[in-house]
N, C-alpha and C positions, 0 to 999 in steps of 0.2 A: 504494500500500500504506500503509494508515493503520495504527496503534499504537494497538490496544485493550484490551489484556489484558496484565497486567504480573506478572513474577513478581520476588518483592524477597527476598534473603537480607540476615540483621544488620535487618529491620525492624520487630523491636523493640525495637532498642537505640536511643540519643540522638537519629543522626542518624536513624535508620530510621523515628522516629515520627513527627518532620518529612516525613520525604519520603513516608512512604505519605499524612497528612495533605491534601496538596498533591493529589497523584495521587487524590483522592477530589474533593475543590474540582474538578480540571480533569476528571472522569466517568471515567478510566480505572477499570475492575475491577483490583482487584489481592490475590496470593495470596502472602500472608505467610508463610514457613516458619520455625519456630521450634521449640528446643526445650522449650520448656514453656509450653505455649498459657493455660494460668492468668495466665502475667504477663502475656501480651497483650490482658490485658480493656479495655483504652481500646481498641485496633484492632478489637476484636470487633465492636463495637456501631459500628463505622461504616458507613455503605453500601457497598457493592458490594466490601467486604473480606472475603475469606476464609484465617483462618488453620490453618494448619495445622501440626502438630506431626511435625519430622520429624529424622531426622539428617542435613542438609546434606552431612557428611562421606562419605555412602553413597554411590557413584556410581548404584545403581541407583533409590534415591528420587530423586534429581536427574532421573535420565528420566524418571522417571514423572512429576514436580511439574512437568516444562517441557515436556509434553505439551501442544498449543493454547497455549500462550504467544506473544503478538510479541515480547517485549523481556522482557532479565532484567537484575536492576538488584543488584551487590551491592557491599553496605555494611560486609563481614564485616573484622574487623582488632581485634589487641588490642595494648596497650601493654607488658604483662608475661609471661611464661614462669612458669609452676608452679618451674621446678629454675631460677634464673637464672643463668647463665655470658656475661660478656661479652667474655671475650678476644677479642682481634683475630684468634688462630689458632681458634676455635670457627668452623669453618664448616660451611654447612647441610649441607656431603656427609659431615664429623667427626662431627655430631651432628644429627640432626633432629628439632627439638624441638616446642611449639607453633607457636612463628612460621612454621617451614617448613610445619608442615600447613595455619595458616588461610591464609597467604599467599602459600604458593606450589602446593601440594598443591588446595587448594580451586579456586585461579583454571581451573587448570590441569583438574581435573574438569565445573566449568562450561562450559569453553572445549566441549568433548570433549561434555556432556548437552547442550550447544544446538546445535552439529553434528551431531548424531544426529536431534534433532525438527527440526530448521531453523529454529531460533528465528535472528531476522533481525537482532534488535539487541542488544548489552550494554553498558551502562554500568558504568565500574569504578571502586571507592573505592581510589584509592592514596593516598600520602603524599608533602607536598614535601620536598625532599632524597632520595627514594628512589631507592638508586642499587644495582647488582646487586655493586658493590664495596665498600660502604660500611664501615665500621667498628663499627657499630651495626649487630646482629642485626636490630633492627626493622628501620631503613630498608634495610638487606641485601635480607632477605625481600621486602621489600615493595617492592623495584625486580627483584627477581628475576620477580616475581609478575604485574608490571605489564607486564616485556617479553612475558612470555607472551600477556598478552593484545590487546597488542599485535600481535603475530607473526601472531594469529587474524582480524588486520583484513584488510576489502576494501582494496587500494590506493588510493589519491584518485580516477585514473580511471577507474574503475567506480561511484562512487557513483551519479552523477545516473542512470544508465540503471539502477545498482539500484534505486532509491527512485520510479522511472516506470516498469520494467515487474515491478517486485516482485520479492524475494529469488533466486538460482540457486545453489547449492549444488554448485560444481565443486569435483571436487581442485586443490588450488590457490587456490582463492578462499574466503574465509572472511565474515564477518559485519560490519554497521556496529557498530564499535566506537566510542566514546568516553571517555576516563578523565579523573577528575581527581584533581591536586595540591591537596589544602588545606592552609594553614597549622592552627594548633592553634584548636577549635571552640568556642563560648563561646555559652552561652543558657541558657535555663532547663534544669535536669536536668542540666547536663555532670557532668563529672567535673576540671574543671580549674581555673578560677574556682571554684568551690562550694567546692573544696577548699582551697585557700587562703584562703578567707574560713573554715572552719571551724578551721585553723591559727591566722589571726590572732584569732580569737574565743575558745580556748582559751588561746596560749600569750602572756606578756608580753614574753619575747624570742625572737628568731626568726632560728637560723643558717639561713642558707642556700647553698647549694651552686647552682652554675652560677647565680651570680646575675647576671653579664653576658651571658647568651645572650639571645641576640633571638628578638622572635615579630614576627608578623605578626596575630592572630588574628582570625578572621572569624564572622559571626553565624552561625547554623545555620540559618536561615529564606532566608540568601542562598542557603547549598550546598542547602539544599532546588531550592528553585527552579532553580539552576544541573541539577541533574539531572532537573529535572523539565520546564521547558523546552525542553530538548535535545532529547525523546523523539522527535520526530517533526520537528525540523529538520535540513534536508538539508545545512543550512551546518557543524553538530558532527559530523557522521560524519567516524571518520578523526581528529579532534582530540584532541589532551592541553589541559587548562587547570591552568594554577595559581590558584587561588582565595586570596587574602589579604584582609584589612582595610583602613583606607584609608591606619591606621599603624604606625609598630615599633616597638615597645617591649623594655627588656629584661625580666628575669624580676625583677628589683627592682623595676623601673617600674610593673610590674603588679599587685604585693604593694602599695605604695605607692596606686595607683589603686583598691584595692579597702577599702586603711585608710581611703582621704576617702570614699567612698561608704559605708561602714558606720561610718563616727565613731569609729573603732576606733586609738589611738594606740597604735603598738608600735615597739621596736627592733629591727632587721633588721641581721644583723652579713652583709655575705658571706664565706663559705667560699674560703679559697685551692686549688689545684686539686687537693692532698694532702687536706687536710681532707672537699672536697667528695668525694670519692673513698670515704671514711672512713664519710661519713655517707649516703651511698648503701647503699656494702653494711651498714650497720645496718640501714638501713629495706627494704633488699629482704627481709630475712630476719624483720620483723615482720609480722602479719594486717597484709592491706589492701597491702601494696606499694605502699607511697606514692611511694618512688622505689627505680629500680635503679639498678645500674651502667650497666646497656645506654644507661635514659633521660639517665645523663649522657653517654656520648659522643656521643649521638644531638644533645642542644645543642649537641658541639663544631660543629656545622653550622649556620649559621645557620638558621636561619625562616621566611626573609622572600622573597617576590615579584621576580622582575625586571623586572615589568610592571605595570600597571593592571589592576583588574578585568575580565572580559571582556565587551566590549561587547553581546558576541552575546546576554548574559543581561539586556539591559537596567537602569537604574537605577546607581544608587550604593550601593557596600556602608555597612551600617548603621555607626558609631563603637561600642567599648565603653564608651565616655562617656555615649551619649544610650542602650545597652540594660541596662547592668548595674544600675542604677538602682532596673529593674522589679521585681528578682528576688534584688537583695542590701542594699535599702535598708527591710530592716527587715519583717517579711511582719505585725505584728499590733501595735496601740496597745502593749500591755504590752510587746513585745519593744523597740519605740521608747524606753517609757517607762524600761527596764533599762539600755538602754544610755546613755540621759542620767544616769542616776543612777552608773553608773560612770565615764564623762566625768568629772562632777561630785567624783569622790571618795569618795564615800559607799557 
């Protein structure tokens, strides 16, 4: 049973346009579901992609969209809540807010629409630190989200004779799952890098909160690959990976590494853990939610990998040394020539 047909939720968002990207390079067709097919005009115009405009949230578009599907691949997760609440007593059965619907609510439909058509395989985007007890609403949801899909998998000793005489659909037996763990994702288009480089380019000094939490952060072209890879190897069914970087940094180190790449000198005060607390809930409650309360306890966790890359996915993961470079080191002569003139004084 080979993997031809690919259906992707979240693929038009970050990492989504990476990984449908890839799955177009390695011939899979693949069917993009999104809610507003206007912004997906780079995916339109690729080959063998077809998007389509749906509400993911619907369980009955989900049957219909994973109709003839082999593999469904989702990417769906977000960082903020519309109302944000991040007490430790706010839990999903208290209150079910976004996080519970994309993250656990959604897995959990999926799970359910590719049971139904017998779609054979799922890949699933979780988060490292995701834990079904966590302290942080996201990684709450999103270890909640993950056991699920989990739960959905074949056991290890079933796969080979699934993947040689092709899918069986018992009670009791469920699908070649795969999920992974990344650290926080860094390339062109993020939301994470970009945005500290826009901070440090506006402001001259720069408090910051959770400034010794660690990352690991990894390129987006790796986790592409890492799930696009996998699709059809017999060795990832059944597995969890943690995808990290090759280093870890803290969240100063990284503000720091992105002032030498854009020539940009500013002062960086850290936030003690009152302060940093202080200056979350301001900025949750501004457009753009730059940072919540939830994101800061979510740092009380570390970031970072307890292993190496995984082999399975071949290579060495990229450094943000040798990629940020491309993408934060100035995009046009004049913006070059601006920032020498401010270096300079002038």
């Amino acid at each position: 049973m080979i993997i031809k047909n690919v259906c992707v939720l979240g693929g038009s968002g970050f990492v989504g346009t990476y990984v449908v990207s890839q799955l177009v390079e390695k011939g899979y067709k693949v069917r993009v579901l999104t809610r507003k097919r206007e912004r997906s005009k780079d995916l339109i115009v690729l080959p063998t992609v077809e998007v389509v405009e749906a509400n993911i949230h619907d369980e009955r578009v989900l049957n219909k969209q994973f109709e003839g599907m082999d593999a469904v691949i989702n990417l769906v997760g977000i960082l903020h809540e519309r109302n944000c609440h991040s007490s430790r007593v706010d839990k999903p059965q208290a209150r079910r807010g976004d996080f519970h619907e994309n993250h656990v609510e959604l897995p959990r439909k999926i799970v359910h629409a590719c049971a139904i058509n017998q779609v054979p395989r799922l890949l699933h985007m979780s988060a490292l630190g995701a834990e079904p007890t966590a302290d942080s609403g996201y990684l709450r949801s999103k270890g909640i989200g993950e056991h699920l899909v989990r739960e959905a998998g074949l056991p290890d000793s079933k796969h080979e004779n699934w993947y040689l005489n092709g899918p069986k659909f018992i009670r009791g037996q469920g699908m070649a799952v795969t999920i992974f763990r990344p650290s926080v994702i860094f390339g062109r288009g993020d939301s994470f890098v970009s945005k500290f480089a826009g901070l440090i380019k506006s402001f001259p000094i720069l408090p910051l909160a959770g400034a010794g939490a660690k990352f690991q952060p990894v390129f987006v072209e790796d986790v592409a690959n890492a799930f696009v890879s996998s699709l059809n190897n017999l060795e990832t069914f059944g597995k969890t990976y943690e995808l990290c970087g090759p280093k870890v940094y803290t969240l100063k180190e990284i503000m720091e590494l992105v002032m030498d790449i854009t020539g940009k000198k500013r002062s960086i005060i850290p936030l003690c853990p009152r302060l940093s607390y202080v200056q979350a809930l301001i900025l949750e409650n501004l457009p753009g939610k730059m940072m919540t309360r939830d994101n800061l306890l979510s740092m009380q966790v570390d970031n970072v990998c307890g292993c190496d890359f995984p082999a399975v996915f071949g290579g060495k993961p990229a450094a943000m040394e040798a990629i940020l470079p491309s993408y934060l080191g100035g995009e046009n002569p004049r913006e070059r020539y601006m920032d020498l003139r401010e270096n300079a004084g002038r």
